[in-house]
C-alpha positions as CSV (number, residue, x, y, z in Angstrom):
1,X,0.0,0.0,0.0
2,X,1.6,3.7,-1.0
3,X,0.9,5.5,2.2
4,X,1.7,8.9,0.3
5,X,-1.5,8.6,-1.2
6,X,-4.0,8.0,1.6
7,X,-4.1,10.9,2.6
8,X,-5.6,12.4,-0.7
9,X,-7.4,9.2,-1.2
10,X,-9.7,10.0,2.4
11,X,-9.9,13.9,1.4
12,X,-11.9,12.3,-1.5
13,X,-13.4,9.3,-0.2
14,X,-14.6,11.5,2.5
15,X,-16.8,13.9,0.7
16,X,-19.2,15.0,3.4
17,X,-16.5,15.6,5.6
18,X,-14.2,17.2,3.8
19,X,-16.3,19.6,2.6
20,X,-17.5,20.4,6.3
21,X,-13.9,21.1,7.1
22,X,-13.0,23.3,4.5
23,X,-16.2,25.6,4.7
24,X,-14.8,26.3,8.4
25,X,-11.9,27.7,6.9
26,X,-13.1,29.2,4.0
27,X,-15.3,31.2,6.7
28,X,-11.8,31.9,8.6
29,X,-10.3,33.2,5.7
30,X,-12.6,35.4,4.6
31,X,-13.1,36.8,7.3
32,X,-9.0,37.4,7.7
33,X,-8.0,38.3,4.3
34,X,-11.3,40.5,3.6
35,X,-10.8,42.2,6.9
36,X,-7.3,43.3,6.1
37,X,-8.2,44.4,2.9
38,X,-11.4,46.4,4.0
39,X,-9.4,48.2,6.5
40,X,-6.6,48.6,4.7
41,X,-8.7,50.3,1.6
42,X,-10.5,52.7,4.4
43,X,-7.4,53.8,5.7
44,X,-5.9,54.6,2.4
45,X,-8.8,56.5,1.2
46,X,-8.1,58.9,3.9
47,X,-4.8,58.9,3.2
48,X,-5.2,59.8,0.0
49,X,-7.5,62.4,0.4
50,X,-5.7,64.5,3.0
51,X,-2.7,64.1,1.2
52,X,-4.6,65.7,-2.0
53,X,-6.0,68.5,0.6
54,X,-2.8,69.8,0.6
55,X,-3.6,72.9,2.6
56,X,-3.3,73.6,6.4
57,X,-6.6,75.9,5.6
58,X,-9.5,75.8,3.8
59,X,-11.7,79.0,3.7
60,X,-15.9,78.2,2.8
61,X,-18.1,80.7,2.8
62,X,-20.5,81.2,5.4
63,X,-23.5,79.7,3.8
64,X,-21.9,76.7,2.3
65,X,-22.8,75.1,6.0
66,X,-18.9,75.1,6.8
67,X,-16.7,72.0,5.9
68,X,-20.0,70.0,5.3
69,X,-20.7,70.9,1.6
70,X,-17.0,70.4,0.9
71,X,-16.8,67.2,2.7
72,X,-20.1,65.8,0.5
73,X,-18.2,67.1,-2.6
74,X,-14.6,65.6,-1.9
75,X,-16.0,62.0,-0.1
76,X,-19.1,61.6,-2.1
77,X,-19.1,63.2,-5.2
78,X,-22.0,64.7,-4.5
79,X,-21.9,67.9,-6.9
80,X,-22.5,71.1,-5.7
81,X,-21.1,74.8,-5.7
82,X,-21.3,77.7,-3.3
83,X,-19.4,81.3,-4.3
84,X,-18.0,84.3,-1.9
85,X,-16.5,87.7,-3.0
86,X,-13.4,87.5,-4.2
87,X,-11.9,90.5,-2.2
88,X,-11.6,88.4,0.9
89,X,-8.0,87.1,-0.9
90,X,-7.0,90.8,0.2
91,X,-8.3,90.4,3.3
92,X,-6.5,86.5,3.5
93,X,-3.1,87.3,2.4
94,X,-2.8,90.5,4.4
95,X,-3.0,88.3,7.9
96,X,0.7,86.9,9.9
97,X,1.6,83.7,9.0
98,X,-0.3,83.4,5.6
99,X,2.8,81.7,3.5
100,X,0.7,81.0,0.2
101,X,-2.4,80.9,-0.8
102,X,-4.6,79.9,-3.5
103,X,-8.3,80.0,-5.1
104,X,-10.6,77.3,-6.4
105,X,-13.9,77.7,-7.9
106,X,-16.8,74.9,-8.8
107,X,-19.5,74.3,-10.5
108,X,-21.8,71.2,-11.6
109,X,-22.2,70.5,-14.7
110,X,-25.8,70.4,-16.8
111,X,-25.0,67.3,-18.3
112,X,-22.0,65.6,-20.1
113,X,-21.3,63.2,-22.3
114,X,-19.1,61.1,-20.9
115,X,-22.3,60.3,-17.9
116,X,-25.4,60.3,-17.0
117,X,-25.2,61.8,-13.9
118,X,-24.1,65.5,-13.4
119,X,-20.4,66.1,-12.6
120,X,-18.6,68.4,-10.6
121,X,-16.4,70.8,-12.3
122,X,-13.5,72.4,-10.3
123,X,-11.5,75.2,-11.3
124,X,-7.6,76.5,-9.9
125,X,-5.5,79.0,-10.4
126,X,-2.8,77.9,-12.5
127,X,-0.5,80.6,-11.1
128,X,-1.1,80.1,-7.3
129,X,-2.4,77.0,-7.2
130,X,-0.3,74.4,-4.7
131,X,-2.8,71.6,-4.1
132,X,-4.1,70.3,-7.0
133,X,-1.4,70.9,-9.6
134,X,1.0,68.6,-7.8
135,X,-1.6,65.9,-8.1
136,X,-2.3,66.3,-11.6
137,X,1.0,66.8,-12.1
138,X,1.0,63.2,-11.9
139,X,-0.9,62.9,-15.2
140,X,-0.1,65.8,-16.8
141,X,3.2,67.5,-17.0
142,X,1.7,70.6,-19.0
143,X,0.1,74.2,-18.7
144,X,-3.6,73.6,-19.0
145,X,-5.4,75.7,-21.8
146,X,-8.5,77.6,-21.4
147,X,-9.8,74.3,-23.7
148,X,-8.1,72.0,-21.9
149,X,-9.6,69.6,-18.6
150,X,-8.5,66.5,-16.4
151,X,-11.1,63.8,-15.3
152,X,-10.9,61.5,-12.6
153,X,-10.6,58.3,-12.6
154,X,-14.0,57.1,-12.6
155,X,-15.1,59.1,-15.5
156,X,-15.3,57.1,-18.9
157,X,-13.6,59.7,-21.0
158,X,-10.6,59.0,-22.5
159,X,-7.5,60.9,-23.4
160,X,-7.9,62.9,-26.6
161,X,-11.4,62.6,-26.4
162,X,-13.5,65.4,-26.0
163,X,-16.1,66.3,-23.4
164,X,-19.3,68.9,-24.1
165,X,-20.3,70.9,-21.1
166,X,-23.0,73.9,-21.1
167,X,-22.8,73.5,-24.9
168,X,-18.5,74.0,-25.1
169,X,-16.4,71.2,-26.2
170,X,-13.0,70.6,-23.8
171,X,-10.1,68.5,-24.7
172,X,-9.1,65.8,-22.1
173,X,-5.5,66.0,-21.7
174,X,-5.2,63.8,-18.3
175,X,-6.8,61.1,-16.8
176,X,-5.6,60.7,-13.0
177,X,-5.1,58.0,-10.6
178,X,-8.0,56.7,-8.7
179,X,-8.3,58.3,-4.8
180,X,-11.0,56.2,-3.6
181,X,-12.9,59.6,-2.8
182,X,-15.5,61.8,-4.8
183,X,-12.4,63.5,-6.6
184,X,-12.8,60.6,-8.8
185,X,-15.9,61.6,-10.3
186,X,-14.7,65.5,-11.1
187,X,-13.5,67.6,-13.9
188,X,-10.5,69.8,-13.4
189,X,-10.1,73.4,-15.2
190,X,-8.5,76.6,-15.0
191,X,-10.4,79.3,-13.0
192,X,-10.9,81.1,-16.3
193,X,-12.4,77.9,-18.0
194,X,-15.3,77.8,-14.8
195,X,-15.7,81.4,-14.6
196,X,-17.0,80.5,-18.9
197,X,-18.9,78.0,-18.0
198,X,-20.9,80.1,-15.5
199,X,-21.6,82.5,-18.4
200,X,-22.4,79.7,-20.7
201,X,-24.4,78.7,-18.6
202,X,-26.3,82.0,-18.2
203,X,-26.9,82.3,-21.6
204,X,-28.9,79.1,-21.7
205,X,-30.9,80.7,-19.4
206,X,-29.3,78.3,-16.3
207,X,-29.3,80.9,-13.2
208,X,-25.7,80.5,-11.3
209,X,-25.1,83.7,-9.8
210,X,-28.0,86.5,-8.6
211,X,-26.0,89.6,-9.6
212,X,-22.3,88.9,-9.3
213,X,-20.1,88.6,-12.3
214,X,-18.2,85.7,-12.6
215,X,-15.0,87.4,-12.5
216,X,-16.1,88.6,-8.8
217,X,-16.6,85.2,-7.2
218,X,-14.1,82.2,-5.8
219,X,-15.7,79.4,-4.3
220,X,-13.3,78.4,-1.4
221,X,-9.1,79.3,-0.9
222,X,-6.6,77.4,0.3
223,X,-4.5,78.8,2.9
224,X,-0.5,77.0,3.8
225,X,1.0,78.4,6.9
226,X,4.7,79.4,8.0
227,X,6.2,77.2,10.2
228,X,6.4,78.5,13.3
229,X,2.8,80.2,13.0
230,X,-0.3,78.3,15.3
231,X,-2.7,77.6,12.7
232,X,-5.5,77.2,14.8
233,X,-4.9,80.9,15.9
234,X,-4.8,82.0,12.3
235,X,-8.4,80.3,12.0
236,X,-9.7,82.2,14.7
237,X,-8.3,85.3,13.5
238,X,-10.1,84.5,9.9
239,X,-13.6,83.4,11.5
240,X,-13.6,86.6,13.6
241,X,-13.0,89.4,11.2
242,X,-14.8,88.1,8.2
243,X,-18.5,87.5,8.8
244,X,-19.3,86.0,5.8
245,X,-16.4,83.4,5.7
246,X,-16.2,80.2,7.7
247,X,-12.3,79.2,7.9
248,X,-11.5,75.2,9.2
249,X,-8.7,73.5,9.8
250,X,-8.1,70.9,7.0
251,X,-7.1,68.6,9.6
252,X,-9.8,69.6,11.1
253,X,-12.4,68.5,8.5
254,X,-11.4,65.1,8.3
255,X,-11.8,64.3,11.8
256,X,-15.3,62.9,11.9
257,X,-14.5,60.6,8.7
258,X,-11.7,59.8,10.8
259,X,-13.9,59.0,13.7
260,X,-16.5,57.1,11.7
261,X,-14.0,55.0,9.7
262,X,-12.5,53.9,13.5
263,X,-15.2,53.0,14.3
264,X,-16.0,50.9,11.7
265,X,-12.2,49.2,11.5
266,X,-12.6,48.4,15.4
267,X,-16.0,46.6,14.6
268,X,-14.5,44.4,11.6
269,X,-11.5,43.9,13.8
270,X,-13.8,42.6,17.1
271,X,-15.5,40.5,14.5
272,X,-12.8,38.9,12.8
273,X,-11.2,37.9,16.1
274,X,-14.8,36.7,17.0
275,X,-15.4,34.3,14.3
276,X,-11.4,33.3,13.9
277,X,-11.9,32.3,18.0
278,X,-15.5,30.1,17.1
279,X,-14.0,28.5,13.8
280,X,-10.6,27.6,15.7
281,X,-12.8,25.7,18.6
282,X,-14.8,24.3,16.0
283,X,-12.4,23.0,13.7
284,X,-10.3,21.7,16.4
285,X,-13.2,19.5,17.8
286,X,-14.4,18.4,14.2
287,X,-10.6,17.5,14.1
288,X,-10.6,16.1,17.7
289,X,-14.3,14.1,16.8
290,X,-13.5,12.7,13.6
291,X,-10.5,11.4,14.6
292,X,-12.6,9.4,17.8
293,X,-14.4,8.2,14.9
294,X,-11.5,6.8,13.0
295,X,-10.2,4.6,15.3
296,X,-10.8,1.2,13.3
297,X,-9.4,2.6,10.3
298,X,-6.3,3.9,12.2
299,X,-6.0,0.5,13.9
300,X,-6.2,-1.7,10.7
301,X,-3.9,0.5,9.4
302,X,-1.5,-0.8,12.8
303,X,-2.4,-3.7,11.9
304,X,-0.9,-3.7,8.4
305,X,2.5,-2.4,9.6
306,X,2.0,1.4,9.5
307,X,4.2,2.9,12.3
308,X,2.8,5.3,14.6
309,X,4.6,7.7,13.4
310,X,3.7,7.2,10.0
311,X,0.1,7.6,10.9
312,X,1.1,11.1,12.5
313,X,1.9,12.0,9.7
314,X,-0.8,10.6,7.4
315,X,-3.4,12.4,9.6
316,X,-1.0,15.8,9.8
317,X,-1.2,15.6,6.0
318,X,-4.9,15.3,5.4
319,X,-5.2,18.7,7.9
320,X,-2.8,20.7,5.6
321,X,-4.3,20.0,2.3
322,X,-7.6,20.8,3.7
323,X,-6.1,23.6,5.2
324,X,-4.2,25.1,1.0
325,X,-7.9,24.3,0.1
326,X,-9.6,25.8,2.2
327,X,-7.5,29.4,2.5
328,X,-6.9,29.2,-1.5
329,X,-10.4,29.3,-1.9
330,X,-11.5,31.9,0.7
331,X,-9.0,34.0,-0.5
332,X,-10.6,33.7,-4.6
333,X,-13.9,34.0,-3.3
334,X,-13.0,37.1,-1.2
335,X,-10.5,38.7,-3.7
336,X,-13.3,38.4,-6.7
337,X,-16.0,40.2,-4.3
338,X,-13.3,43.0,-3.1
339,X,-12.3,43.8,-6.2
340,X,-15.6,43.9,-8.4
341,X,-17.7,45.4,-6.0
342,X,-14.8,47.8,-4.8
343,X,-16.9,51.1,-6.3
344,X,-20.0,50.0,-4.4
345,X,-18.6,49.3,-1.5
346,X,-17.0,53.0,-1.2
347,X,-20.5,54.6,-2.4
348,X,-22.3,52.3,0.0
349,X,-20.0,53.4,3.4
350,X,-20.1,57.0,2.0
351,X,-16.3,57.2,2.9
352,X,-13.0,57.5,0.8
353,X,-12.3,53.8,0.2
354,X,-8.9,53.1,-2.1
355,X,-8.1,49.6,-3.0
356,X,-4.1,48.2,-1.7
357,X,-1.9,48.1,-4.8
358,X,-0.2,44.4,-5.5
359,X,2.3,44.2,-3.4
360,X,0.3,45.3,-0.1
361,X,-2.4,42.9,-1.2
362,X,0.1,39.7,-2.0
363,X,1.1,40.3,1.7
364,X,-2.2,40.2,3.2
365,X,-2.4,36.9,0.9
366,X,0.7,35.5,2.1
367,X,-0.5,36.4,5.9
368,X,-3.8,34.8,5.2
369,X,-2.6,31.5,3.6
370,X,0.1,30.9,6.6
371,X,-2.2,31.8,9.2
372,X,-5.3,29.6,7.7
373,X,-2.9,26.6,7.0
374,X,-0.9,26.9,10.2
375,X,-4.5,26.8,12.3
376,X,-5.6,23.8,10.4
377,X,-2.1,22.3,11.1
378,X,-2.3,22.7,15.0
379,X,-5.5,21.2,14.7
380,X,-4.1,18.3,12.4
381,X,-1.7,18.0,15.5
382,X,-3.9,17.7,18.1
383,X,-5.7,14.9,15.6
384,X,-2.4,13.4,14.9
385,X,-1.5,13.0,19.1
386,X,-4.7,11.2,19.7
387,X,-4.3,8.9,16.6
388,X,-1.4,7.7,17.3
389,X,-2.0,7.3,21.3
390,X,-5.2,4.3,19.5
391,X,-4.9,1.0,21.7
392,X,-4.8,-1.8,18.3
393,X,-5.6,-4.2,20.6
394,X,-8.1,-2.9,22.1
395,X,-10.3,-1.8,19.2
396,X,-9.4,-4.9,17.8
397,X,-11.4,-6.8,20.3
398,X,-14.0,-4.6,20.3
């Protein structure tokens, strides 16, 4: 008899139970492998996102409902737009401790043909700019033209293509890399590009502004602070001198997301542990029953001249492979779902949500795969003791 092959030949035999086994830690896989992932993707969205902020400052005005809007615009894509005077730059740059600053404006488009939603449209200053130009930068190495946009990620326009807003065709010159946030879903212009549109618009009869010009408006302005200067000071400075201005810390304005996407790592984490602590007792015990119930087959096997140790081993065996099966399959099943439904599962937490890249995700694999295998191996073990500890004579008489 070729021992080597028993093991393979009761994994088969054994349908019922087999199966059983490797549903257990399937379960524990999952539940491993997509829990890294899931918190992992949370925590780079954020990342990401305050790393595209890029400012120590962000200056709303005072009916946007503070870092709200802003925070539905950058997380969620929702479009929106929301405009101040202009002259408050004066009033911004004229304040201790202001190192640069810079203007943004936005808008939403009517419609566009690369959707069938409406998209946000955000315009910088090409000249001042120093939050998003490093991004696109990424993308596009270029001064962008009056003609000229970038589109995230997420939109299906191509480069070269052209994209018709408020009746104006734009020539997409960049595409940039995914964020995991509502950035995705935007268009990015010069200031001189949105303050068009906004008369384009009003010439299609699309009411924007009540009796500002375009060239009297910004939208929001980015402040960067000296080192050295409290910027939490130069907030309260803003907010108390300028009525109609809400300044907030960028910092700041991520701490709720922050707060929520804790939250919601902590929970995944509890629950991991959880079922990782109920599948381990299980599977040990299924381990620990069946082999109770093998105890004729393991004492024929005596019988025929198979050492104890060999049985050890034969039983050790049969918990590995069921083990590679079990964790290779979890982590297919849970890297398909992860990765397909990545875009849903972002729009559905209403939180930046960004996707490891390979080689973060082959670790969490690796991690998986030893830690699934290794559990099913201990268990094997404890199998393997109580196998090999069978009385032949005994069952034999029985």
């Amino acid at each position: 008899m070729n021992i080597a092959k028993l093991p393979l030949k009761n994994i088969i035999s054994y349908k019922k139970r087999t199966i059983g086994l490797i549903l257990i830690l399937v379960i524990l896989t999952m539940s491993l492998f997509g829990g890294s992932i899931f918190i992992k993707s949370l925590n780079n969205g954020l990342d990401s996102l305050n790393e595209r902020l890029g400012a120590d400052i962000i200056v709303l005005p005072k009916d946007a409902e503070s870092e709200v809007d802003l925070q539905n615009l950058l997380l969620q894509g929702t479009p929106g737009y929301f405009y101040m005077d202009k002259s408050i730059l004066n009033d911004l740059e004229s304040i201790e401790g202001v190192d640069r600053i810079s203007a943004q404006y936005f808008l939403v488009s009517a419609n566009a043909d690369c959707c069938s939603v409406k998209v946000q449209i955000i315009g910088f200053d090409e000249e001042t700019d120093f939050t998003i130009k490093p991004w696109l930068n990424e993308s596009y190495q270029g001064v962008l033209k009056d003609d000229e946009i970038i589109v995230g990620s997420m939109l299906s326009t191509k480069v070269g293509h052209t994209l018709k807003l408020y009746g104006k065709e734009f020539l997409v010159v960049g595409k940039l890399e995914k964020t995991g946030t509502g950035l995705d879903t935007a268009v990015y212009t010069t200031g001189d590009t949105v303050k068009t549109l906004i008369e384009a618009a009003e010439d299609k009869g699309i009411s924007i502004l009540s009796k500002q010009s375009p060239d009297d408006v910004i939208s929001s302005v980015y402040i960067d602070v000296k080192d050295g200067y409290d910027i939490d000071t130069i907030v309260s400075d803003i907010n108390l001198n300028n009525s109609e201005v809400k300044a907030v810390r960028a910092r700041t304005m991520m701490t709720s997301t922050s707060d929520r996407l804790g939250i919601i790592s902590s929970a995944i984490s509890f629950f991991v542990k959880i079922i990782w602590a109920f599948a381990a007792i299980i599977l040990i015990a299924a381990f620990y029953i069946i082999t109770g119930e093998r105890k004729k087959e393991f004492a024929a096997l005596r019988v025929i001249g198979v050492s104890r140790k060999k049985l050890g081993v034969l039983v050790m065996s049969e918990a590995i492979i069921i083990g590679i099966i079990g964790s290779v399959f979890g982590i297919i099943i849970t890297g398909a779902f992860m990765y397909s439904f990545s875009v849903l599962i972002g729009t559905r937490l209403d939180l930046p949500y960004l996707l490891p890249g390979v080689v973060t995700t082959t670790y969490y694999i690796l991690v998986t795969f030893i830690s699934v295998v290794l559990l099913g191996t201990i268990s094997g073990l404890i199998s393997a003791y109580r196998a090999v500890s069978v009385d032949t004579a005994r069952i034999l008489r029985e």
